[in-house]
C-alpha positions as semicolon CSV with decimal commas, in nm:
position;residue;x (nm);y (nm);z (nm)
1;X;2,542;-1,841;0,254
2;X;2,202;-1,756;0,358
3;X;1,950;-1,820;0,117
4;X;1,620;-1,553;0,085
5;X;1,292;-1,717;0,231
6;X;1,085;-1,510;0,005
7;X;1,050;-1,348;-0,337
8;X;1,046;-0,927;-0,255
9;X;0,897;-0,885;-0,585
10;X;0,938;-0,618;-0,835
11;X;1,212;-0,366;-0,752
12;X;0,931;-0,072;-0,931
13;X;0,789;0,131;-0,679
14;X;0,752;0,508;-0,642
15;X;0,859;0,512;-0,328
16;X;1,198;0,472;-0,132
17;X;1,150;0,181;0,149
18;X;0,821;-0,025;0,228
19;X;0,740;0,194;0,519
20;X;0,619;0,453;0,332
21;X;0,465;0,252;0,048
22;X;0,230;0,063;0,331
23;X;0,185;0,401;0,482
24;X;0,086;0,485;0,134
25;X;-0,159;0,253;0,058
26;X;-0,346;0,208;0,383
27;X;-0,369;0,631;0,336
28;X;-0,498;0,540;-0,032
29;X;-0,721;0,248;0,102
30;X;-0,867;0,473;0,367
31;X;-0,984;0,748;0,118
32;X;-1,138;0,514;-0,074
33;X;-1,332;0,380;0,187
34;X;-1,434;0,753;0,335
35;X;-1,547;0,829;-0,041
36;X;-1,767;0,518;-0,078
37;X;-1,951;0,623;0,296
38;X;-2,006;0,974;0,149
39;X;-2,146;0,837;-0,153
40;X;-2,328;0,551;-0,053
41;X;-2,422;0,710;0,243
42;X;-2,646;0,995;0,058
């Protein structure tokens, strides 16, 4: 019996594998970071 190395965590998430969730949040992270630029940036 193998035992898990690691705790995955909460099985909640809005989205179907952790693919898209990363994909999802580094999209998320990256708008964030463009809307900071436009604002500090004036």
């Amino acid at each position: 019996m193998s035992e898990q190395k690691f705790e995955r965590g909460t099985s909640l998430s809005i989205f179907v594998s952790d693919r898209r969730e990363d994909i999802g949040s580094l999209i998320f992270a990256l708008l964030i970071a463009i809307g900071i630029v436009v604002f500090v940036g004036q």
